[in-house]
N, C-alpha and C positions, 0 to 999 in steps of 0.2 A: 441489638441488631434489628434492623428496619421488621425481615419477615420472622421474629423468631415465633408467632401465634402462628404461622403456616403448618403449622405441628400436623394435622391429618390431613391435608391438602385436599385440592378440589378433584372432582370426580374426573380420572385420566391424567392427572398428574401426579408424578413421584422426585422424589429427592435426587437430583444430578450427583452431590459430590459424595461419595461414599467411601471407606476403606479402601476398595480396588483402584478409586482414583489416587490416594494418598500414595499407594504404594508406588503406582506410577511414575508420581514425581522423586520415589528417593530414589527409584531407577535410574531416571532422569540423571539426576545430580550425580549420581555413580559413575557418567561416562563423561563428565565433563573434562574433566583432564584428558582423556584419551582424545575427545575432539579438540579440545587447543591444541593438541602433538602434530593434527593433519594440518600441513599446507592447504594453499587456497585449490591447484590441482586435485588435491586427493578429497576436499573436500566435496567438489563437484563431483570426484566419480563414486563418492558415496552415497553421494542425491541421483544418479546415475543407477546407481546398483538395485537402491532402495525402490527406484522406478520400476525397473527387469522384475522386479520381486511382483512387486503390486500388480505388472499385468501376466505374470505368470498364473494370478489367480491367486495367490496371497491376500488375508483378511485384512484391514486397515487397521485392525485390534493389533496383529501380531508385528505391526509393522510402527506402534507409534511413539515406542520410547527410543528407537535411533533414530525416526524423523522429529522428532521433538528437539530431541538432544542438539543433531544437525542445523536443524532451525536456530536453535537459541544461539548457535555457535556463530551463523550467519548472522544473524543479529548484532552479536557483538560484536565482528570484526566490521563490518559493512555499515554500520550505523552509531557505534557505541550505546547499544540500547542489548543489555542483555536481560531477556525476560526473568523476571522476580517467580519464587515458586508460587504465588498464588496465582501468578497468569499462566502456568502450567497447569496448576490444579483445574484452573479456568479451561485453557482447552482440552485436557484431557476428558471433563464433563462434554464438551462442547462434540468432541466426535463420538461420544457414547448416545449422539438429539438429546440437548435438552435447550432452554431457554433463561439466560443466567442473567444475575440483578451485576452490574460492576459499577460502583460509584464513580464521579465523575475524575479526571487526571487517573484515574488506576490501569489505562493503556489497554484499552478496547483493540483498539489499532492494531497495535503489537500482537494481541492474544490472536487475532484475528488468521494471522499467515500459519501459523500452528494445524488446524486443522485442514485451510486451503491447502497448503503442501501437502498435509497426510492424503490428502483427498484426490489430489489431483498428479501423486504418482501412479495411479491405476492409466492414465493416458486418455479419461473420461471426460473433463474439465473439472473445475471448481467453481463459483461461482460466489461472488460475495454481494450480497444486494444493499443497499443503502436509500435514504430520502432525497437525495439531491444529488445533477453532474459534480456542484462543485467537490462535494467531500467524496463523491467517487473517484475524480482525477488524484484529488488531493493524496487520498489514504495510500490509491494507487504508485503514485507515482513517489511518493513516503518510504514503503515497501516493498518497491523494486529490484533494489539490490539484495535482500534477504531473499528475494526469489533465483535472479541473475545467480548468483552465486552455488547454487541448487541445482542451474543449470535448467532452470525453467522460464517460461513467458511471459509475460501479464499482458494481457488486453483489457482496455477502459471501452464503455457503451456510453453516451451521449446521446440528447437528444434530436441536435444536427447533422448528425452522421450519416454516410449514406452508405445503398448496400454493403458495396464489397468492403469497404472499411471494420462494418460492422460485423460481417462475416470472420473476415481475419480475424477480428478480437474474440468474437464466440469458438474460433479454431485455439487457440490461446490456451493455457493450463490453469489461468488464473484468472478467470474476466469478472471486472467490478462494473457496476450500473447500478440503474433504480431498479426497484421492484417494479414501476411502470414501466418501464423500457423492455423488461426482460418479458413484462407479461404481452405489452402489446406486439413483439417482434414474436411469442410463440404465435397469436393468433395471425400473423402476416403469415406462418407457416401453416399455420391451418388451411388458409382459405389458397394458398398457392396449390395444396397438394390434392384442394379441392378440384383446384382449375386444371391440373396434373391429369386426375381421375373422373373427370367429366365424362357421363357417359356411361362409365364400366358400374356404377354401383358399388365400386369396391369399398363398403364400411369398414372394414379392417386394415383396410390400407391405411384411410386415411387416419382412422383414431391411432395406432401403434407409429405414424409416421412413416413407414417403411415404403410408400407408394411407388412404384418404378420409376425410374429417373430423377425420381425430388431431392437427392442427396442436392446434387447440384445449384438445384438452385432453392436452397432451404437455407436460411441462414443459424438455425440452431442445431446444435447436437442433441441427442436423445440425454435428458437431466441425470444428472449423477448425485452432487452434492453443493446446496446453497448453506452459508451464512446468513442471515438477517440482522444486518448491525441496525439499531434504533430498532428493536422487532417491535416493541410494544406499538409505537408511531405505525409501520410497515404492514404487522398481523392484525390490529385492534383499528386503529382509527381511520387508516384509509379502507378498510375493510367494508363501510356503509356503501362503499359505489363503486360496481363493477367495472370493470375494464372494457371500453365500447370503443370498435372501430366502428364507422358510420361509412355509409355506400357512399361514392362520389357523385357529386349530381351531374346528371347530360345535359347533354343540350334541350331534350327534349323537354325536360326537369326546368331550365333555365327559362324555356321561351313561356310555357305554358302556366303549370303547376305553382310553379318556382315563383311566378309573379303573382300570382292567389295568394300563395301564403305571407309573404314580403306586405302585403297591399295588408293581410289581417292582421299582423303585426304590429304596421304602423297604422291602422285604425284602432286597433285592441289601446296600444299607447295613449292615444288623442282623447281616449273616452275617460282612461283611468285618471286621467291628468284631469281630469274638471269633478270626479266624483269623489264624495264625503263619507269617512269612515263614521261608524256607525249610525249614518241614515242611507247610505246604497247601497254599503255592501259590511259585513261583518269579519273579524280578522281576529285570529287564533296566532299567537307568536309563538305558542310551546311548538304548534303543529306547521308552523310558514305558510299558513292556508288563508283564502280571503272565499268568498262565499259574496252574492248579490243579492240585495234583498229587494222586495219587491218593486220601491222607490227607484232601483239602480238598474233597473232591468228595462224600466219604464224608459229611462235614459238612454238607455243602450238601444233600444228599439225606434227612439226619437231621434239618433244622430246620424250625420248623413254620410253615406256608403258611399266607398269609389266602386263605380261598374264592375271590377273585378270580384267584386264579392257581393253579385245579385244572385248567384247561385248558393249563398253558404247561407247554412241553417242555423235559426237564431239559437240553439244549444251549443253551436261552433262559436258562434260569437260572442255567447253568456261564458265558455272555460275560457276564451282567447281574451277577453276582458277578466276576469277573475286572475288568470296568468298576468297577464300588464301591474293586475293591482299587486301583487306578489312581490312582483321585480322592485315594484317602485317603495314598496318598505322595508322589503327585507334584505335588497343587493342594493347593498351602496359602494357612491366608487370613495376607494381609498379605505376600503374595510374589506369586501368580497372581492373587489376586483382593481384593475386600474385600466387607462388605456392608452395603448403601446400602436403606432401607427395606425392607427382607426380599427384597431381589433381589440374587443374586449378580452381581458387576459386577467383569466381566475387568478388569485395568492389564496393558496391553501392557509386553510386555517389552523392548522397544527404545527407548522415551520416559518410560519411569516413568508415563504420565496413563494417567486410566481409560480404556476404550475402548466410548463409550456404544454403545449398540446390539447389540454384537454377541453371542455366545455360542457356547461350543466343540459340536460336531458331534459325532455317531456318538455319541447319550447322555451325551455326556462332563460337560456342563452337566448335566444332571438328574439324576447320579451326585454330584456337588459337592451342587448342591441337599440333597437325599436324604442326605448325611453331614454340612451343619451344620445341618441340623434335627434330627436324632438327636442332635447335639453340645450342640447348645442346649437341648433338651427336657433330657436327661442332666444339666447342669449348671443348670438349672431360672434359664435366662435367661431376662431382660423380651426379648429379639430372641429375632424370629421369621424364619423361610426357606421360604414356598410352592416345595412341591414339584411343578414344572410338568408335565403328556405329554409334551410338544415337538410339533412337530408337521412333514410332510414339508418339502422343496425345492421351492417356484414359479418359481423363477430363481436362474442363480447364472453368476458369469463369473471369470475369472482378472485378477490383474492385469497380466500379460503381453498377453494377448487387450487389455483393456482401452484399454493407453495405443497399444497396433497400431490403434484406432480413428479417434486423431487422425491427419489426414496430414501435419502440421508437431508435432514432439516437439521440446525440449531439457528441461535440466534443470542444476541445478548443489546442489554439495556440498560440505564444507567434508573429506571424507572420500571417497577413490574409490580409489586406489592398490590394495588388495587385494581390488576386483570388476572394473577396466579390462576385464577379459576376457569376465567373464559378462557386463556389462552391453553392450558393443559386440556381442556375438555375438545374445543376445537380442533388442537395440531395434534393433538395426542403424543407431546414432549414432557420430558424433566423439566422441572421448576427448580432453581437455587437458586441462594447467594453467596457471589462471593466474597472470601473474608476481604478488609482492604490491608493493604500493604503496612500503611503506616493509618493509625486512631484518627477519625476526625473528629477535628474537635471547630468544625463553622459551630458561630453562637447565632442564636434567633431573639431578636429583639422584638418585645412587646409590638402588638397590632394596634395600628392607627384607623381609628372609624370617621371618617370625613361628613359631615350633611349633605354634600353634594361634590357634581366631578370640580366643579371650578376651586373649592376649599379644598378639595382633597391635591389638585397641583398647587397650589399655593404652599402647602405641607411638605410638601416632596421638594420643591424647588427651595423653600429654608434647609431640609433634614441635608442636602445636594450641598447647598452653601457651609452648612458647618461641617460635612465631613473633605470638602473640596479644602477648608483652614485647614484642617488635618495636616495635608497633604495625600488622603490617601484615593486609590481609585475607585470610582462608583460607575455599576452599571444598573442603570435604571430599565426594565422590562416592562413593553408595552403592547395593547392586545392587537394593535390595527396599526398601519399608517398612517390615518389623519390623527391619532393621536398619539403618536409620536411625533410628529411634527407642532402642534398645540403646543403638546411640553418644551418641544427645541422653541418657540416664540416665547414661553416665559424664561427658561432658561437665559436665552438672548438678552433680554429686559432687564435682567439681573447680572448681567455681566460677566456669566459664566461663561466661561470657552468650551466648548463641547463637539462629539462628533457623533452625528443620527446613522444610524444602520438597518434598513430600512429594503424590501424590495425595489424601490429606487436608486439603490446603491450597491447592486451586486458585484461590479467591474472592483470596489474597494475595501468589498469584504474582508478577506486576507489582511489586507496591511491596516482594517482597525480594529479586527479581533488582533494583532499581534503588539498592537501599542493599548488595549484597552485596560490593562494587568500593571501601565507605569504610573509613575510617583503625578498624581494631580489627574489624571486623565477620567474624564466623565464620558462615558456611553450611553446614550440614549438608544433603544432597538425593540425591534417589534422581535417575534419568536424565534428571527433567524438567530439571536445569538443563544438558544435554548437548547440545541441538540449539536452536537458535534465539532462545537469547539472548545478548545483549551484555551483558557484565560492563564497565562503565567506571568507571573507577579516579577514586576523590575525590581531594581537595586533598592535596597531600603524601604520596601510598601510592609515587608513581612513584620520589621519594628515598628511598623505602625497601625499595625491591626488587619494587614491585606485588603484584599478585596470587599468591597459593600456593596449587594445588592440591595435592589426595592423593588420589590414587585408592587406594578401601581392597581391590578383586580385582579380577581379570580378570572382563572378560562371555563370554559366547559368542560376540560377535562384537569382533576390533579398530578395526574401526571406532568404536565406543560410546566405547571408552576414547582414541580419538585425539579425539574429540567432545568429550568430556570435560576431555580437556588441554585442547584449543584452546581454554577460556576463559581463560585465561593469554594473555601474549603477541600483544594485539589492537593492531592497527597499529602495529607496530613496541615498541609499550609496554615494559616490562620483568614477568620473571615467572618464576617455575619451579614446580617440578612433581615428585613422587616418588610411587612405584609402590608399595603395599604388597602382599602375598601370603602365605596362611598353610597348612600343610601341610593343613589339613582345608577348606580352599575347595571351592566347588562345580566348578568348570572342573574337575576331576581326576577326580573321579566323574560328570559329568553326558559325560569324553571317554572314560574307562575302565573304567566300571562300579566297583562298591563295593568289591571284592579286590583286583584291578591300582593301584588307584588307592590304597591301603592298603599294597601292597608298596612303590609308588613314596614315599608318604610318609615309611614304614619307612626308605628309602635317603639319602634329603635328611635326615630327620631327623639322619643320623650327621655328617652333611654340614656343618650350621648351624654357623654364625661363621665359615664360608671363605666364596668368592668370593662374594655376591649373585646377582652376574648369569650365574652359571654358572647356579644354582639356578633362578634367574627363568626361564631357557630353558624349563627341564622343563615350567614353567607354560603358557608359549608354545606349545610343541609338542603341547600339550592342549588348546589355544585355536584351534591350525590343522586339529586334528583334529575340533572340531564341527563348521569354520566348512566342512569337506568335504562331512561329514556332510547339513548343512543345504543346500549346493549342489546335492549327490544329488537332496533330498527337492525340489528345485523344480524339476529337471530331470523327476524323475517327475511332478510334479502336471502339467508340461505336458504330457507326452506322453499320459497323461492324459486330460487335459479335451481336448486338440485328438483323439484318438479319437472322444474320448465327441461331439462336436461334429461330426465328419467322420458318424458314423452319423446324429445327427440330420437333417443334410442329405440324405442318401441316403433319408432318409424322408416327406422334405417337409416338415421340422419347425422351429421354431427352436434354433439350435444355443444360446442363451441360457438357455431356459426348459424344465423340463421337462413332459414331455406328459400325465404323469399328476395337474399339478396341477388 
């Protein structure tokens, strides 16, 4: 078993699954006949009953082996999916908080309505948070009738939605969304009940929620109890960047201010665009930092200003150009971002899908901006790129803070093994795994060491061709979209038939995750096919070895790439799997900067066509050193924001929101 070394766990985490969980389930199974006896009526007024109970003031402990039981029974009739007892054992951990490992096909989904029902017959809501609308609506509208039948609700949150829509759904007994969506709709309630309490000073109004009149127009309920499906994704990786609503800009903002900054922008752009790395300015890739050296400075002070910035001080000028040089090596389009009607639109890096809404901080967005509209004007493109002010912070919360809001947390993953620590220490949850249903037995095939990217797809596109004679399906796993698409051109050239899955291709997500598992079918896909889907295998792939993955580099995190395998090898299935790596990968320079990571290639290079997996280490140990790195930088954001929070309270202020908006 993956964690069996978890033996003394990290500091704040303890064992979820234990004898009292065990016992639970042979409860469970004890009433199973009795619930096939109830009709679909009686069934409902047991979901009914079990309700009355819960807000009578009844524990959700004393209440969870008839709503278990119930559940599983809805299940069955309403779906023909009746939960397996280790997805019991799973949720019964799961309403005790804790945060559980479930391999991939072992019905995340399923376990999932187990405790939402426990949880949400108290009349409080439930709450299940996920990475993405899609697999929100999805899971939702999947598990609808296990609830229907319970005689409960379900409300979906989106990120198009408007008020009252989203209000109904937060009224709802069962509402599914992202964890951004739920975090940025509580701070819309912050700052309303701000504008409520203008005036009165009332601090405890607005921190407890409770401000006169705000029920009405509040869109969320006081938190009861969240899910975190993907938690690791959800608590760990988007945890480096706090949740920021930004003040709208006025007119006044528009006419004046708004035009300074826009003019620094695209001058900061125009400067970086003619200046040379290491003779103007000096560049750190571990850190995304550029720095001007004296040469560069010189330059910056020689190039000529539009009127709007005869008042900005050349230290504004020397970050606003350092920022430009930033944008222009380390935001590229078709890797960080793409562009969607003249708006730059971040793709997270941990799901491949775009991340509507948001945009990077400290100008970093309005530097992008501001270098592909010079890119496009330059190359005298029909796309265009408004380059925006930005404009302050009205609110902003951490995700840590965040999910510390509900007072019933769990969450489950199909990847936990290398966070068991930071997440137990932070959330203060149970750590397990759960056992899987049926053995897996995916095989891992020897690691391929490439000298470079362009050998290393040549590799991949033979390994693609001989298992395509096979007949069996491959899905190939790629870190960006520009190269995904690379691959789909050699693929192409080779006469492979193929279909790319890609932020570019969200509308047919669905229908190529559900043909990517048949007989011949090749998948090419950035990290949207890594979390939350089920790859199921057609008629005759299983006599032939199932599913082939290829993972073509290492991410920044192992988790990604164990997400990534785990579409192999779903309930027991058959499947395998191999690693590709090439001396010029990003892992190497993004752990050791651009010379270190140049010497290190230099030494594997002499290296290739001995061991693989000695080689493969080097990779590893570059993989461990971001994944530090980034531990660091969330350990800093907390300490952080619980400061910056701690002062706001000392001021009488909301530690949410800031006071200057």
């Amino acid at each position: 078993m993956m964690l069996k070394w978890l033996g003394g766990f990290g500091p704040g985490s303890r064992p979820a699954i234990t004898a009292a969980t065990r016992k639970i389930v042979r409860e469970i199974n004890g009433l199973a006949a009795s619930m096939e006896a109830l009709d679909d009526v009686q069934l409902r007024r047991l979901g009914r009953s079990l309700s009355y109970r819960a807000k009578a003031g009844e524990p959700p402990e004393s209440l969870i082996v008839e709503s278990f039981a119930a559940t599983r029974e809805a299940g069955r009739r309403r779906l023909g999916m009746r939960h397996y007892d280790v997805q019991l054992l799973a949720g019964a951990a799961l309403v005790k908080g804790a945060i559980l490992e479930m391999q991939t096909g072992e019905g995340k989904t399923l376990v999932a309505t187990l405790p939402l029902v426990l949880y949400s017959l108290a009349g409080k809501g439930a709450h299940l948070a996920t990475v993405n609308d899609y697999l929100a609506r999805r899971d939702a509208e999947w598990m609808e009738p296990i609830y229907e039948a319970l005689g409960l609700k379900v409300g979906i949150i989106e990120s198009q939605m408007d008020f009252d829509s989203r209000r109904k759904a937060y009224a709802c007994d069962v509402t599914y969304g992202t964890a951004k969506e739920f975090g940025f709709d509580f701070l819309k309630d912050r700052l309303m009940s701000r504008e409520i309490n203008e005036g009165r000073g009332d601090l405890g109004a607005i921190l407890t929620g409770k401000a006169a009149g705000a029920a009405s127009r509040l869109l969320q309920r006081p938190f009861w109890f969240v899910l975190v499906d993907e938690a690791d994704n959800v608590l760990i990786d988007e945890a480096r960047t706090p949740l920021i609503i930004s003040t709208p800009q006025d007119d006044s903002a528009r006419s004046g201010s708004d035009a300074s900054k826009k003019a620094l922008f695209q001058f900061a752009a125009a400067v970086a665009d003619t200046l040379v790395p290491d003779e103007d300015f000096e560049q750190d890739i571990r850190k995304h930092s550029c720095e001007l050296l004296g040469r560069g400075r010189s330059r910056v002070r020689a190039f000529r200003r539009p009127p709007e910035l005869d008042t900005t001080s050349l230290l504004d000028l020397y970050d606003a150009v350092e920022r430009a040089c930033k944008a222009k090596l380390f935001y590229l389009r078709d890797r960080q971002y793409v562009i969607r009607d003249g708006k730059i639109v971040i793709i997270d890096e941990f799901t491949g899908r775009v991340a509507e809404g948001r945009s990077w901080r400290d100008g970093i967005h309005q530097a992008v901006e501001a270098k592909e509209a010079l890119e496009l004007e330059a190359t005298k493109s029909d796309e265009t790129v408004e380059v925006t002010g930005g404009g302050g912070h009205a609110a902003r919360i951490t995700i840590q803070d965040l999910f510390a809001r509900w007072p019933h947390l769990a969450g489950m993953t199909g990847t936990i093994a290398t966070s068991h620590g930071e997440l137990g220490r932070t959330y203060a949850v149970a750590i397990d795994v759960v056992p899987t249903n049926r053995p897996a037995i995916r095989k891992r095939l020897p690691a391929i060491v490439a000298a470079d990217y362009q050998e290393k797809l040549r590799l991949i596109v033979a390994e693609v061709e001989e298992m395509h004679a096979l007949g069996r399906p491959v899905l190939i796993g790629t870190r960006s979209i520009d190269k995904s698409e690379d691959l789909s051109r050699l693929l192409d050239a080779a006469g492979l038939t193929h279909t790319v899955l890609n932020a570019r291709h969200v509308a047919q997500e669905a229908d190529i995750v559900s043909r990517a598992g048949q007989r011949g079918e090749i998948t090419v896909s950035t990290n949207m096919a890594g979390r939350g889907t089920d790859i199921k295998l057609g008629e005759g792939v299983e006599e032939l070895g199932g599913l082939h993955v290829i993972c073509t580099e290492l991410h920044d995190s192992a988790r990604i790439d164990r997400q990534l395998v785990g579409r192999c090898g779903r309930q027991g299935d058959p499947g395998t799997w191999r690693q590709y790596v090439a001396l010029d990968d990003e892992i190497l320079t993004t752990a050791y900067g651009d010379k270190r990571a140049a010497r290190i290639a230099a030494g594997l290079r002499r290296r290739i066509g001995g061991n693989p997996e000695r080689l493969l280490a080097v990779f590893k140990r570059a993989q461990r050193s971001v994944e530090a790195r980034h531990r660091r930088q969330r350990r800093v954001l907390e300490y952080v924001e619980r400061q910056r929070a701690e002062a706001h309270i000392q001021m009488s202020q909301d530690p949410y929101l800031d006071s200057a908006s």
